[in-house]
C-alpha positions in Angstrom: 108.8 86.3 89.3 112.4 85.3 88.9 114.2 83.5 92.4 116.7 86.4 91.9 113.4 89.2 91.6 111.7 87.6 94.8 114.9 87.3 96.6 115.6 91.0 96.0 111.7 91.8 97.0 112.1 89.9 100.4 115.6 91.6 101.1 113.5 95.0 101.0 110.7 94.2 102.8 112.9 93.1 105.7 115.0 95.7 105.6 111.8 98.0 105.7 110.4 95.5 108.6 113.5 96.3 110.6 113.1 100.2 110.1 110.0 100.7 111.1 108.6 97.8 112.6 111.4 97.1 115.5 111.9 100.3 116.6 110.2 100.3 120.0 111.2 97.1 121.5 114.1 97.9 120.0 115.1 101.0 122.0 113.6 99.1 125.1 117.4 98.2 126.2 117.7 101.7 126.8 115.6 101.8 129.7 114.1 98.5 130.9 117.0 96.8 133.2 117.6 100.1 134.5 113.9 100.6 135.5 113.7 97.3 137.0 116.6 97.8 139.2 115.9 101.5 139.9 113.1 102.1 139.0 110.1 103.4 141.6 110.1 100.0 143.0 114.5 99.2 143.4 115.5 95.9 143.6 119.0 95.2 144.9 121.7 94.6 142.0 122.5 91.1 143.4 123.2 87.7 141.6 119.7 86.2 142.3 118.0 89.2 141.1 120.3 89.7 138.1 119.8 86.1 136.9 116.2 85.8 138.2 115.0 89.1 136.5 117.2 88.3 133.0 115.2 84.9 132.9 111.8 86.7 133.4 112.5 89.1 130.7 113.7 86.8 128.1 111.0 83.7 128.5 108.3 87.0 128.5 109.8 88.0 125.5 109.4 84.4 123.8 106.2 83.8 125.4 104.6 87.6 124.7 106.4 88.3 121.3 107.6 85.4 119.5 105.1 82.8 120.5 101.4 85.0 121.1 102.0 87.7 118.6 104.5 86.4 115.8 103.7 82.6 116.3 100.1 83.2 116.8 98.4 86.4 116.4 99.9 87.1 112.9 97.7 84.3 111.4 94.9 86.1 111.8 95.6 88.9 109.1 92.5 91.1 107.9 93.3 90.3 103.9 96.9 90.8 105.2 96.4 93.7 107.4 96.9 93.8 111.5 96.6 95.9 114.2 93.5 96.1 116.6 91.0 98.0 114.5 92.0 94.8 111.9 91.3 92.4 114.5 87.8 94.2 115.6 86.5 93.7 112.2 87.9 90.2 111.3 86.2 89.2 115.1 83.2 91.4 114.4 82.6 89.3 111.2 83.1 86.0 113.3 80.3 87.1 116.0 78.1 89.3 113.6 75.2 86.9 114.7 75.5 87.3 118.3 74.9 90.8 119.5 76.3 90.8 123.0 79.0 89.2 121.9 80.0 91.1 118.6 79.1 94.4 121.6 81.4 93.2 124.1 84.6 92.7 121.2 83.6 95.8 120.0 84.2 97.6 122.9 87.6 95.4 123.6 89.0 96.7 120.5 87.6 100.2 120.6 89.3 100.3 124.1 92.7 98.7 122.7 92.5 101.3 119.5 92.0 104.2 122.4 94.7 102.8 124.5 97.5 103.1 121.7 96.5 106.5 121.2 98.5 107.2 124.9 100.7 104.6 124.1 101.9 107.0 121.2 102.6 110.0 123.3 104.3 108.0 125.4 106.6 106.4 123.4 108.8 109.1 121.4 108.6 110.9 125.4 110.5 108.1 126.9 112.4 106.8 124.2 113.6 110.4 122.9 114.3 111.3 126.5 115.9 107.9 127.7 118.8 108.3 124.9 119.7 112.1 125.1 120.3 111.3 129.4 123.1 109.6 127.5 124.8 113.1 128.2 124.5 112.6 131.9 127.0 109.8 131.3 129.3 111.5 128.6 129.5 114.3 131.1 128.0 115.5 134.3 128.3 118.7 133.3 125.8 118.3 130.3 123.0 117.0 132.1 121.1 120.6 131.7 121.3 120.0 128.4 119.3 116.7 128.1 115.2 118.5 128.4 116.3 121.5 126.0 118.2 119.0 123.4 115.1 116.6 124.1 112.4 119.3 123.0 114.6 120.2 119.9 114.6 116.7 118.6 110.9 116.1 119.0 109.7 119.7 118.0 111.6 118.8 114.7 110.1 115.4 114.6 106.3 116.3 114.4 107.3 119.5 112.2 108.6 117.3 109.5 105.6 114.7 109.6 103.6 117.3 106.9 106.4 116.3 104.5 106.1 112.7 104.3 108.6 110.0 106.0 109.3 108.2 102.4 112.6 109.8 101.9 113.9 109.7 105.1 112.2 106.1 105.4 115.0 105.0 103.2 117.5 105.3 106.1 115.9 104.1 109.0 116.7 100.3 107.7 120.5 100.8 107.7 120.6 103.0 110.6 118.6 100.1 112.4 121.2 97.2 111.3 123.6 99.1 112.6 121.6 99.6 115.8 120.4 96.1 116.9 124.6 95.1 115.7 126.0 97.2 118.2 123.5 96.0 120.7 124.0 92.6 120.2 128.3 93.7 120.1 128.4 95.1 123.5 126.5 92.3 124.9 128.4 89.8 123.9 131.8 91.6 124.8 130.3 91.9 128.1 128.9 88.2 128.3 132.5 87.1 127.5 133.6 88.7 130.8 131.2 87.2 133.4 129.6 83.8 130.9 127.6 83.0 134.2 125.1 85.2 133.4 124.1 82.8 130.6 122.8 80.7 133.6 119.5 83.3 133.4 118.9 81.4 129.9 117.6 78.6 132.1 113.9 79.2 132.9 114.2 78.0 136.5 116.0 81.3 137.8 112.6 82.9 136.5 110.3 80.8 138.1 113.0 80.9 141.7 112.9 84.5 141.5 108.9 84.6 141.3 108.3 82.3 144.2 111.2 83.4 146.3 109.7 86.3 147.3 106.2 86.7 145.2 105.6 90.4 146.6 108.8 92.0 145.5 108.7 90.0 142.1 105.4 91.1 141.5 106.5 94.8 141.3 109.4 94.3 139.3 107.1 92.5 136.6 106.4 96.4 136.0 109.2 97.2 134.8 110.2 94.2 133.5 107.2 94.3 130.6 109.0 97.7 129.4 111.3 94.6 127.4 108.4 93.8 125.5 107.0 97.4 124.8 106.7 97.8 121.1 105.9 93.8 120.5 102.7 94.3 119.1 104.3 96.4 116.5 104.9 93.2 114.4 101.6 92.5 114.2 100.1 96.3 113.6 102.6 96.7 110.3 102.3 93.1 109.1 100.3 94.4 106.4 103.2 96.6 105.0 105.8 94.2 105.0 104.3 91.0 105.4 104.3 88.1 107.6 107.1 86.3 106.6 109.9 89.4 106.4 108.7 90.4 110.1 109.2 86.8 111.6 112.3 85.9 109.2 114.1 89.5 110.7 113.0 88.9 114.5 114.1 85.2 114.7 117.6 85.8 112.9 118.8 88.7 113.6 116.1 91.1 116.4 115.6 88.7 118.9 119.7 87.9 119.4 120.4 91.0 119.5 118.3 92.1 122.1 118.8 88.9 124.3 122.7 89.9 124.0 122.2 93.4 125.3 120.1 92.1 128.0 122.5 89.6 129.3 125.3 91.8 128.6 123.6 94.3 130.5 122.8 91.6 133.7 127.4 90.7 133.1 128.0 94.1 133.5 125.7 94.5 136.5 127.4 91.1 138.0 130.8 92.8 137.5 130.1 96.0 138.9 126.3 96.5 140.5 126.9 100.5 140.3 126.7 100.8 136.7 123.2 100.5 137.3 123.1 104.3 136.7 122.9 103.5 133.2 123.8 99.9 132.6 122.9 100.3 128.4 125.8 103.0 127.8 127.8 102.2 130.4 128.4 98.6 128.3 130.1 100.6 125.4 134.0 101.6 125.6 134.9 105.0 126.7 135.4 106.1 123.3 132.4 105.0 121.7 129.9 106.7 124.5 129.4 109.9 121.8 128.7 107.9 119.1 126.2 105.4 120.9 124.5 108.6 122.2 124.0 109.9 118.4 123.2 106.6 117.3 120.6 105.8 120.0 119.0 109.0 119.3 118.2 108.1 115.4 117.2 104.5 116.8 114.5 106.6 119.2 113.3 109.3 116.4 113.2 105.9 114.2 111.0 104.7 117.5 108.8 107.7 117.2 108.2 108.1 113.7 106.8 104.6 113.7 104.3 105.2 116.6 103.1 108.6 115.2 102.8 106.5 111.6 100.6 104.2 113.7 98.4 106.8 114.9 98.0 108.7 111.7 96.8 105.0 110.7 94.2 104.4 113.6 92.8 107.8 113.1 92.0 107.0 109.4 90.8 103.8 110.2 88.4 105.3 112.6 87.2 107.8 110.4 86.4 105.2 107.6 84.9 102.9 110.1 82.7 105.7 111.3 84.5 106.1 114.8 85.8 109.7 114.1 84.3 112.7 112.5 85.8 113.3 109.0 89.1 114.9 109.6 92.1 115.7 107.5 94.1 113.2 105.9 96.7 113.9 103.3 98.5 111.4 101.3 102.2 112.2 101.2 103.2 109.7 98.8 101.5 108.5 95.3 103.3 105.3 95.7 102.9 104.1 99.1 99.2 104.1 100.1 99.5 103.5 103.5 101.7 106.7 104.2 99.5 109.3 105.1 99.8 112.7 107.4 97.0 113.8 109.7 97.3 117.3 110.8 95.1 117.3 114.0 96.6 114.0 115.2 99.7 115.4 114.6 99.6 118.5 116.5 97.3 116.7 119.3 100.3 113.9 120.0 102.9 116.7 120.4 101.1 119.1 122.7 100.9 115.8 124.7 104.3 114.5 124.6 105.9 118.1 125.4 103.5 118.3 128.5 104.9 114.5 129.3 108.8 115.4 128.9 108.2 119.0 131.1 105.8 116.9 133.7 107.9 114.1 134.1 111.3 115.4 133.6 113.2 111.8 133.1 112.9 108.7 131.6 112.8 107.0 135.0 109.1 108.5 135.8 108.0 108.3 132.4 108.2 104.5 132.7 106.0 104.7 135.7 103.1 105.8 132.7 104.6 103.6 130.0 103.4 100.0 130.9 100.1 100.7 131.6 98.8 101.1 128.0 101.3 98.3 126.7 99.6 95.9 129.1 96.3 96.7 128.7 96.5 96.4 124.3 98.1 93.0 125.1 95.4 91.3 127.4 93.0 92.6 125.0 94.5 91.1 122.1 94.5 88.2 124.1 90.8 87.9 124.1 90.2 88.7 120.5 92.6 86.3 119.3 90.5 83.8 121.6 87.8 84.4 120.0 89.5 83.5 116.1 91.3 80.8 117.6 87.9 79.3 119.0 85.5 80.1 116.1 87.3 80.8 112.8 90.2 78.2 113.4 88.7 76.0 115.6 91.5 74.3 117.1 90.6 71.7 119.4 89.9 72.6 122.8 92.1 70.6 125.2 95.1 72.8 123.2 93.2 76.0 122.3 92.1 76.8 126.3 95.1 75.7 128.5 97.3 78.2 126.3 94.7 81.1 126.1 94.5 80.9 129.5 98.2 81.1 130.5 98.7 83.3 128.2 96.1 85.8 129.6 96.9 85.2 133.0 100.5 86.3 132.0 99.3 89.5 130.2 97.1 89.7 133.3 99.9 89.9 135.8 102.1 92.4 134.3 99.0 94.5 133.6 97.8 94.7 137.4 101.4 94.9 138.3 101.4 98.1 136.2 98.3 98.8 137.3 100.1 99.7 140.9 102.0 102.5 139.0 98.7 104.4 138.3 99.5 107.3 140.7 103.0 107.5 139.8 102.1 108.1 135.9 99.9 105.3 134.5 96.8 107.6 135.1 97.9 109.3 132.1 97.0 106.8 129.2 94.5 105.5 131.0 92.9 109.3 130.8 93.8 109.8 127.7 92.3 106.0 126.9 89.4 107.1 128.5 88.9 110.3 126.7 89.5 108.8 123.1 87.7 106.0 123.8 84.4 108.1 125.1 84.8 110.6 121.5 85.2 106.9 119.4 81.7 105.5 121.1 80.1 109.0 120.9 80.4 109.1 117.8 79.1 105.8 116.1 76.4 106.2 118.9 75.0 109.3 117.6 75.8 108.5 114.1 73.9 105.7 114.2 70.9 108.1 115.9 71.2 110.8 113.0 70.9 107.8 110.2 68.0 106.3 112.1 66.3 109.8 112.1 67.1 110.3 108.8 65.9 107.0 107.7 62.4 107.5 109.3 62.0 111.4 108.0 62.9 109.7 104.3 60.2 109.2 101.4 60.8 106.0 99.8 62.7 107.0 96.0 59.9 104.9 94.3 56.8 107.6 95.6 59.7 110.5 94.1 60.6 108.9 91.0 56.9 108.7 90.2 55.9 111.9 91.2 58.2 113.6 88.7 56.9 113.2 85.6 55.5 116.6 85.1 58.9 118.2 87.0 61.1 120.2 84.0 64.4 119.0 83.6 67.8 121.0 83.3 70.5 120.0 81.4 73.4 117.9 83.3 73.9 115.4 85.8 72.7 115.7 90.1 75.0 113.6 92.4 73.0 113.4 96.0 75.5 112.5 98.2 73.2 110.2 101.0 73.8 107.8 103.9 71.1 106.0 103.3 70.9 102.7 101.2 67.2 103.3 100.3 64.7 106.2 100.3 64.8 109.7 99.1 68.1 111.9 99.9 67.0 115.3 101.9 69.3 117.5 99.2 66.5 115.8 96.3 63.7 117.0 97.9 64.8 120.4 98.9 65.7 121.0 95.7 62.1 119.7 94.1 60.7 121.7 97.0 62.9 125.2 96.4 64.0 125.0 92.6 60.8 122.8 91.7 63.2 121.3 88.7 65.6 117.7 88.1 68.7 117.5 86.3 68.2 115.2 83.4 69.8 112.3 84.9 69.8 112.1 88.6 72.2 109.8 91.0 72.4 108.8 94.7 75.5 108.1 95.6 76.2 106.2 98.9 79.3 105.5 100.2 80.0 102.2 102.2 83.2 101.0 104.4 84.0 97.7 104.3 85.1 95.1 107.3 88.2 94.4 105.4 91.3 96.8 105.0 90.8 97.1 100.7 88.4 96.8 98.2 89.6 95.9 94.7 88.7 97.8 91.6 85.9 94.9 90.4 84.2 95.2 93.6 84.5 98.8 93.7 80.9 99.6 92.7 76.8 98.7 93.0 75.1 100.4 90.4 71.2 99.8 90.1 69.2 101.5 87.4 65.9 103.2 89.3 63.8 103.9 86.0 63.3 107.4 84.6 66.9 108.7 84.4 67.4 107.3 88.1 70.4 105.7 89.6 71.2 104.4 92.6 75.3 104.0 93.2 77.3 102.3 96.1 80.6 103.1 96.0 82.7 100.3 98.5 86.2 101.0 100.1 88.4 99.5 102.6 89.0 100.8 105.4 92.9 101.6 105.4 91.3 103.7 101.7 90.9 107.7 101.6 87.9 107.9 99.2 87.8 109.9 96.8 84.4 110.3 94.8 85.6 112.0 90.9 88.0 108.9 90.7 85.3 106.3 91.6 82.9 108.1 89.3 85.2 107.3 86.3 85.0 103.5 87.1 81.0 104.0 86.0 81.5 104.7 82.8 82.5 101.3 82.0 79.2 100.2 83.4 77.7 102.6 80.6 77.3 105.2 83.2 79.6 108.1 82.3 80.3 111.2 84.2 81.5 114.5 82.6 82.6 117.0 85.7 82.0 119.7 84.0 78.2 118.9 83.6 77.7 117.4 87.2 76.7 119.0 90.5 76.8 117.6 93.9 74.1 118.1 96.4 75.0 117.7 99.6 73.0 117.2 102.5 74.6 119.2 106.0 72.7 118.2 109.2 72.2 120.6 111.5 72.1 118.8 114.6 69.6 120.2 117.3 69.2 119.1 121.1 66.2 116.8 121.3 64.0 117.2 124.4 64.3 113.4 124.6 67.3 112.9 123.6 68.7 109.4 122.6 72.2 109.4 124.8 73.3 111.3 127.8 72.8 115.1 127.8 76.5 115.7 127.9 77.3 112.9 125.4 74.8 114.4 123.2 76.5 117.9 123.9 79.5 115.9 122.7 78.4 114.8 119.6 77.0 118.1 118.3 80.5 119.9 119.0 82.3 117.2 117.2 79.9 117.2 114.1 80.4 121.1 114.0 84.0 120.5 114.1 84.0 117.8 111.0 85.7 118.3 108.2 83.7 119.8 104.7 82.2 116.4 103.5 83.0 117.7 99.9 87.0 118.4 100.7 86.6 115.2 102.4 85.4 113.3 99.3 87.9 115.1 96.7 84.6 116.5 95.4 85.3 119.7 93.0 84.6 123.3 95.3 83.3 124.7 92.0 81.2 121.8 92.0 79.1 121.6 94.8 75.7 122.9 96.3 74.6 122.3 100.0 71.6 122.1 101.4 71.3 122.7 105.3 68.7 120.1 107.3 67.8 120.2 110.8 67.6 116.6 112.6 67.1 115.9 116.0 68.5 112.9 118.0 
């Protein structure tokens, strides 16, 4: 590639990275020094708080964001993909050999993928809400305008999801250089006014403010980690920009602009401590208030879109990592892979974030539920980086645990000071945390009961394949869709039992999910000849792939195993899943898993499989 070609590629990835990938931190301005200042806990909009809260935020935001996750945490790329699912399995692979530990990760991450689940109601709540109150400050009068105009916007938000964000994807980068420009214009007109506030640059006003009066600073930290909201974005969509155009846009051009508004923000405050109404538009000119308002609205749908992306991703990548039942997931592009649209997720995040907006009413008590989920990803991230850092890298340990450690005691602090928020608000991700992460165990739990039932009701293949000899065989192929690796599928034997024939050629087809976001196209199949017309076929994907079983078939035929739809059926095996009277999980978990197996999506629709196609064969299994 030409230095012309791969300058060109890096100018579009990082004008992608700042469309999608800055959005929340990048709307944080709009709420964060106001929160802090007036927030459930109010501080007094005095010098030493200004300067002392100002220093906090920025040295978190250099400790948290550009040191931890952009410095640090974006080494540890899962084949270039991030995010905590991404993490789970590169950390899983690192402490396969210890159980406890590989079971104590396992539930870190689990908890950190449940958490972002209320972290994405949350967000396009606060962040849609926090810029339409813009009104209250264009005019009084319109401030019964802000929940109706609020609804609108995210109504039509999650009703155009179905259509795919590629087109309007195209916009978000320009709208998003023009946002993070104005926030770092306004700041720096302000700065210019009152320059003293670049004094808070200094991390001693930080440190002063902390140990002046430990109490009061200790509930401010909870509003003051709404600055760093969004910062473990970078790392999540790292694999669809890479590393390089996420750090090279959030050193050069991200991270001033936000330290401008701040401090611009903290000026105006200095001038004139009642602007602390709304200290974020109150920095623009009179005549640029409307605009701004518009502007900030785009930046906060540009906010949103990029969370619900995120949990269309996690719900897929639960699904493929046998977390979720089979659901729904349409691909809305057949260029990008990674853009994808989940219906039930969808519909599930905006019952939530309505009920949030009509609950809470402002963006003042949303924040109260924001931090809490924010918090609570970051410590755990903490600890699964620890555990790369210790055993994959292995950097030595007189540098490797002083800076774990402070770093976790940071994310530590502003998670239990957000933890004194829980009755205000942050009971709500931590319910909905709570509730995702109990259907994400439930589910592997029992699915890893059904196959172990399933494994010990099987007859080994070799006792089938030589009791067939005398068995007629019909024209065509048999695809037996199984979960196991060995023995005979259930669908095969009721259909010797029932029909009492075999297709001529006959083929189990398992299909496995890798510990690594993609599988390529040479490593896409196992195939292992059983004797007798009998074959045996592992089909591998990643698990950021949707699988789709007619398109893998076609890769056999190179291997001299061809595949003509027309002349192939798939049996499919359906569990019926029955209470056990010794059941192998809770009664009410087991309850649990039956109603979400009932509710899984057609394994066939699932699998791209042909309607016209396929045969199923019902089997009842206790657990």
């Amino acid at each position: 590639m030409s230095h012309a070609a791969t300058k060109q590629k890096l100018s579009t990835l990082a004008l992608g990275a700042l469309g999608v990938v800055y959005g929340d931190i990048g709307t944080s301005p709009l709420y964060a020094l106001k929160e802090t200042f007036a927030g459930h806990h109010p501080l007094p909009v005095v010098e030493f708080n200004i300067l002392g809260v100002l220093s906090i935020m920025l040295w978190t935001i250099m400790l948290l964001v550009s040191i931890k996750y952009v410095a640090i945490i974006m080494r540890a790329d899962n084949n270039g993909e991030g995010g905590s699912l991404s993490l789970l399995a590169l950390v899983g692979e690192l402490t396969a050999k210890h159980k406890k530990t590989k079971w104590v990760v396992t539930v870190l991450g689990l908890f950190a993928a449940a958490l972002f689940f209320g972290d994405s109601m949350i967000t396009p709540a606060i962040s849609v809400l926090s810029a339409v109150e813009g009104l209250n400050v264009v005019s009084p009068q319109l401030s019964h305008y802000v929940m109706p105009a609020t609804l609108v916007i995210l109504t039509l938000l999650f009703f155009i999801q179905k259509h795919g964000t590629g087109k309007v994807g195209l916009a978000f980068g320009p709208i998003m250089i023009f946002w993070f420009a104005c926030l770092g214009a306004f700041g720096a007109l302000a700065i210019l006014h009152s320059p003293h506030v670049l004094l808070a640059l200094n991390p001693a006003y930080a440190v002063q403010f902390l140990t002046d009066n430990p109490a009061t600073a200790f509930l401010a930290l909870g509003s003051v980690v709404l600055a760093v909201t969004g910062g473990e974005a970078l790392y999540t969509d790292m694999g669809h920009f890479g590393k390089f155009p996420i750090r090279l846009t959030w050193f050069s051009f991200v991270l001033p602009a936000l330290t401008l508004n701040y401090f611009g923000q903290g000026a105006l405050l200095l001038q004139n401590p009642a602007a602390i109404e709304n200290p974020f538009y109150l920095l623009a000119p009179a005549w640029a208030l409307l605009p701004l308002l518009v502007l900030a609205t785009a930046a906060t749908i540009i906010a949103s879109q990029a969370v619900i992306s995120g949990a269309f991703s996690v719900a897929n990548q639960s699904v493929q990592m046998g977390f979720l039942p089979r659901m729904e997931i349409r691909q809305t592009s057949d260029k990008a892979q990674g853009q994808i649209y989940v219906p039930f997720t969808n519909w599930t995040l905006y019952v939530a974030v309505v009920f949030l907006v009509l609950a809470f009413q402002s963006s003042s008590n949303l924040a109260a539920a924001y931090g809490i989920a924010v918090t609570g990803t970051m410590t755990i991230d903490t600890l699964l980086i620890a555990f790369v850092i210790l055993l994959a890298w292995r950097w030595p340990m007189p540098l490797a645990i002083p800076l774990i450690t402070f770093i976790l005691l940071v994310d530590l602090a502003y998670f239990a000071a957000n933890a004194m928020k829980i009755p205000q608000g942050g009971w709500f991700p931590l319910g909905i945390a709570t509730i995702s992460f109990t259907v994400l165990t439930t589910w592997k739990h029992g699915r890893r009961l059904l196959f172990a039932e399933v494994e010990r009701q099987t007859v080994p293949m070799q006792v089938v394949i030589d009791g067939t000899d005398g068995v007629p065989r019909v024209m065509g192929t048999a695809v037996f869709l199984t979960s196991a690796s060995n023995g005979a599928p259930s669908a095969l034997m009721h259909n010797l039992k029932h029909n009492q024939v075999l297709h001529e050629r006959n083929v189990l087809l398992t299909v496995s999910v890798e510990d690594k976001p993609y599988v390529t196209a040479g490593n896409r199949l196992l195939i292992d000849d059983l004797g007798k017309n009998f074959y045996r076929v592992r089909v591998f994907y990643g698990f950021m792939e949707t699988p789709d079983i007619p398109a893998a078939l076609e890769l056999c035929a190179s291997a001299g195993l061809a595949f003509d739809m027309m002349t192939t059926s798939f049996f499919i095996s359906r569990a019926m899943i029955v209470s056990s009277p010794h059941p192998g999980m809770m009664k009410w978990r087991e309850r649990l898993f039956i109603a979400l197996s009932k509710n899984a999506m057609n394994a066939a629709d699932f699998f791209k499989i042909p309607v016209n196609r396929v045969i199923e064969m019902g089997t009842r299994i206790e657990i």
